[in-house]
VEXSEBA-484990 format. One line per field, with one value per residue (C-alpha): residue number from 1; x, y, z; residue in three letters. Coordinates in nm, 3 decimals, decimal comma. Each point is the difference from the previous one (the first is absolute). Layout:
N
seq = [NUM | ...]
X = [X | ...]
Y = [Y | ...]
Z = [Z | ...]
type = [ALA | ...]
This chain:
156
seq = [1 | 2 | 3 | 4 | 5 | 6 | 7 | 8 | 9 | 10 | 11 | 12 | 13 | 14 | 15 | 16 | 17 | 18 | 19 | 20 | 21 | 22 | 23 | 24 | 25 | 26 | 27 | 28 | 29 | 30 | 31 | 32 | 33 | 34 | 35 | 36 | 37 | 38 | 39 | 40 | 41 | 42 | 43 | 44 | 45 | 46 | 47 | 48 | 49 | 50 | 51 | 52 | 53 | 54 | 55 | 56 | 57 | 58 | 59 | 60 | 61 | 62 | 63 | 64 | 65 | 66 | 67 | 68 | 69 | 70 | 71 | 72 | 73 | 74 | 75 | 76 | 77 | 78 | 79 | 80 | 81 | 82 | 83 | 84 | 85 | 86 | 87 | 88 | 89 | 90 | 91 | 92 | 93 | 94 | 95 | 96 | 97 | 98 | 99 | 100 | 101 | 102 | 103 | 104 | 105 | 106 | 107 | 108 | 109 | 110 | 111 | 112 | 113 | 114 | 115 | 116 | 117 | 118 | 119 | 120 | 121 | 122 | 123 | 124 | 125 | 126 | 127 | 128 | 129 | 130 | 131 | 132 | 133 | 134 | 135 | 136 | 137 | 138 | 139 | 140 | 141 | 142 | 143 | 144 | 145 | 146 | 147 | 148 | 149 | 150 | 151 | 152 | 153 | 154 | 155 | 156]
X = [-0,851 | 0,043 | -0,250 | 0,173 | -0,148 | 0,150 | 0,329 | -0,041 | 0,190 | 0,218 | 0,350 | 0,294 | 0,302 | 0,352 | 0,060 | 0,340 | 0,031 | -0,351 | -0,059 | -0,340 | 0,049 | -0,338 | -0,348 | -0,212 | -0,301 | -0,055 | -0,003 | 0,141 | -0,252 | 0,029 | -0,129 | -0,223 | 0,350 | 0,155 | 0,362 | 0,097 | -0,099 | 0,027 | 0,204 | 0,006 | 0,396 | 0,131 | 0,283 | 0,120 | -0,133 | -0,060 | -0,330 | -0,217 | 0,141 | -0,095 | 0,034 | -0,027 | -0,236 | 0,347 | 0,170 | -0,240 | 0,120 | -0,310 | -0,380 | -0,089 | -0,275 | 0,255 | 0,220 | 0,183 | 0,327 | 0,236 | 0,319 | 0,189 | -0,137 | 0,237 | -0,190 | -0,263 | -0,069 | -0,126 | -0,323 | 0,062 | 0,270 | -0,240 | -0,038 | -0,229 | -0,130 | -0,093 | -0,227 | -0,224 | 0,022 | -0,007 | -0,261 | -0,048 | -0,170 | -0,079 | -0,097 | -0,260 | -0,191 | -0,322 | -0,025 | -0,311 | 0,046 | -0,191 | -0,063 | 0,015 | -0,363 | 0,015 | -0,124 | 0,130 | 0,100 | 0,111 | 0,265 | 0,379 | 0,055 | 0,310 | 0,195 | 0,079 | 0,378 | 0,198 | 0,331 | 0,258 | -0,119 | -0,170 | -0,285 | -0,320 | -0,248 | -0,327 | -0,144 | -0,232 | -0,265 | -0,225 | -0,349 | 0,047 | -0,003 | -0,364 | -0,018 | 0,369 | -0,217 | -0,336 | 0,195 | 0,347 | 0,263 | 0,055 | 0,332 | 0,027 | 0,226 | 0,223 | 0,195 | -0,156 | 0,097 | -0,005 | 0,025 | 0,143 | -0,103 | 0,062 | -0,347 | -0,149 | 0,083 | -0,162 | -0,025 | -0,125]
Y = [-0,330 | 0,124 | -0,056 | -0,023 | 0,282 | 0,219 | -0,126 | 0,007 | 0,282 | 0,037 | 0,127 | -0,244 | 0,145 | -0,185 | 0,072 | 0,071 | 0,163 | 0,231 | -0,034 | -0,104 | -0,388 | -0,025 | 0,005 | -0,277 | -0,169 | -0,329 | -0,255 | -0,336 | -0,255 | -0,338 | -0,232 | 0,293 | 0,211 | 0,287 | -0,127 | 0,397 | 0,258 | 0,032 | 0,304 | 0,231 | 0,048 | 0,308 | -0,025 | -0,135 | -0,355 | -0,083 | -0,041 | -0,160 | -0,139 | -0,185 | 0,133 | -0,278 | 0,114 | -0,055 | 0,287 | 0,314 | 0,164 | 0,187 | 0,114 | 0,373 | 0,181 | 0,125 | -0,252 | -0,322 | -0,060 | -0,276 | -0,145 | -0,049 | -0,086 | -0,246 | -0,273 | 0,121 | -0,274 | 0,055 | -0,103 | -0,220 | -0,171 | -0,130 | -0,391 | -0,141 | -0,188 | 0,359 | 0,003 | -0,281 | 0,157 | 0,360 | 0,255 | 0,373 | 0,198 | 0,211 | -0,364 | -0,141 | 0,358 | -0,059 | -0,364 | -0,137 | -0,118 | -0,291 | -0,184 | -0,396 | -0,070 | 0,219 | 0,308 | 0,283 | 0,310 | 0,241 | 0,099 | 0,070 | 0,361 | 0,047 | -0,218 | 0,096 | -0,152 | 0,053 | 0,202 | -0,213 | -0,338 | 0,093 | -0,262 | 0,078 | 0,083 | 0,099 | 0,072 | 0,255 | -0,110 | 0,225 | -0,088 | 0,282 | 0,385 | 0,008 | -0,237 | 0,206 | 0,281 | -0,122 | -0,230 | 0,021 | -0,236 | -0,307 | -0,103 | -0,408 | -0,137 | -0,270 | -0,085 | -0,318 | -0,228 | 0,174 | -0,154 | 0,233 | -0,157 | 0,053 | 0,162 | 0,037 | 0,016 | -0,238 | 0,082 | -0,257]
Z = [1,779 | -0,354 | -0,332 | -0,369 | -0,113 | 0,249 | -0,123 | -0,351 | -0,175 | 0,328 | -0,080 | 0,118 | 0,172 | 0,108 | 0,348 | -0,055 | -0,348 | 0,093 | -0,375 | -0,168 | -0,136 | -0,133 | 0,046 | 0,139 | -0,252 | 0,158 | 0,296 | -0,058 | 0,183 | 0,095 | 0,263 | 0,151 | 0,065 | -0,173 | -0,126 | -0,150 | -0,197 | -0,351 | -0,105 | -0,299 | 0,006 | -0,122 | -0,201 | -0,361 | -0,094 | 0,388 | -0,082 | 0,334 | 0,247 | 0,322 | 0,352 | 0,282 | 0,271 | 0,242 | -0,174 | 0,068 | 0,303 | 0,028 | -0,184 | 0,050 | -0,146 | -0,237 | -0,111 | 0,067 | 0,164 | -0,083 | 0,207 | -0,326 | -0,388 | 0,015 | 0,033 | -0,290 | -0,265 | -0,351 | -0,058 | -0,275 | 0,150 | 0,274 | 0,017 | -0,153 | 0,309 | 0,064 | -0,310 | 0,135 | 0,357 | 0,015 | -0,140 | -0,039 | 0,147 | -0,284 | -0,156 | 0,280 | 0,000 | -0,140 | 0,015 | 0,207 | 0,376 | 0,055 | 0,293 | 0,074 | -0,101 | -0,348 | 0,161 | -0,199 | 0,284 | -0,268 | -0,251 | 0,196 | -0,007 | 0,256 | 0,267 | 0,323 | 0,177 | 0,268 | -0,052 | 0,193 | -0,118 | -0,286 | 0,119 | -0,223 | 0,296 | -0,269 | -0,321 | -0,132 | -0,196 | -0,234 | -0,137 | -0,220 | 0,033 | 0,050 | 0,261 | 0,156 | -0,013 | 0,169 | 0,230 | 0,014 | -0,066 | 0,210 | 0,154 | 0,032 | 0,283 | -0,169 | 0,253 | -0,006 | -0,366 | -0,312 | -0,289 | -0,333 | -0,304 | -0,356 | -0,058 | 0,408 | 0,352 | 0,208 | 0,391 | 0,282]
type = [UNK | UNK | UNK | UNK | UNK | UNK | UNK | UNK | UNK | UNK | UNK | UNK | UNK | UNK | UNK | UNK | UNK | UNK | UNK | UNK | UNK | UNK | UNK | UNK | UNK | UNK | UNK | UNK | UNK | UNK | UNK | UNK | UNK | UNK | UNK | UNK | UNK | UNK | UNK | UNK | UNK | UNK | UNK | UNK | UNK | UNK | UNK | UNK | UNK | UNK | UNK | UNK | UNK | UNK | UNK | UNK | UNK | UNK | UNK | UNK | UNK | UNK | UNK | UNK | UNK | UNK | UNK | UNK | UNK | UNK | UNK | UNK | UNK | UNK | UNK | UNK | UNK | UNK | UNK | UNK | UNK | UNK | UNK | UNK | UNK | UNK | UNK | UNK | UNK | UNK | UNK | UNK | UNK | UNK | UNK | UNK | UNK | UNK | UNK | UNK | UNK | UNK | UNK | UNK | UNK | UNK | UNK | UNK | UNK | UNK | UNK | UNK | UNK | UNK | UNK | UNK | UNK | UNK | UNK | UNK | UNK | UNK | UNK | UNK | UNK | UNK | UNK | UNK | UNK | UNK | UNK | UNK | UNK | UNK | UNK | UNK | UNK | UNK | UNK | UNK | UNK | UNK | UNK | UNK | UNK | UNK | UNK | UNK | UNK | UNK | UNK | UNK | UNK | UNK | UNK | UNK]
């Protein structure tokens, strides 16, 4: 199990090649699974680009290892199907998580998934550094429906 912001700033190596490709800044999200990473791509005009989740080989502590960067796509050549779908992580931090009767359970902080599937499995939700400090942050199971919405989350 794996959080963003353990991942976030995490150099990207080709398995192959042993060379740094990048560095991770975002999760692509969609349908309460992570579809890849988002990676700052070293190199003239290359600009970001998007790693499926099926291309890392592994996560250390250290960095990230792909198969191949073959199959790497450039962010904005994604489709824009993917525009209505898919969300950043980097753009659902700090949006409230509600619940189905209006309840509001916090503002998202971080989002927990699993490696191999890249299945979200939580979220961490903040009531803001006072409340962190006084009583810690809370971790929401959404393995149940979440709903990702232009301005909220909404969990059953």
């Amino acid at each position: 199990m794996r959080t963003f912001s353990a991942l976030k700033g995490l150099p990207v190596y080709e398995k192959n090649a042993a060379g740094q490709i990048g560095k991770v800044i975002d999760l692509i999200i969609a349908n309460q699974t992570i579809h890849g990473l988002l990676v700052d791509w070293k190199g003239f005009l290359r600009g970001h680009q998007i790693i499926p989740i099926e291309a890392i080989c592994s996560i250390g502590e250290d960095g990230i290892i792909l198969h191949q960067a073959e199959p790497c796509v450039p962010f904005f050549h994604r489709k824009k199907d993917w525009n209505t779908m898919c969300h950043r992580q980097c753009a659902i931090k700090g949006k409230p998580l509600l619940k189905q009767n209006g309840q509001k359970m916090g503002l998202v902080e971080d989002v927990y998934f699993e490696e191999e599937s890249g299945r979200m499995l939580g979220i961490i939700v903040t009531d803001g550094w006072f409340s962190d400090i006084t009583e810690g942050q809370k971790q929401i199971d959404v393995t149940t429906n979440l709903t990702i919405g232009k301005d909220a989350l909404l969990v059953e």
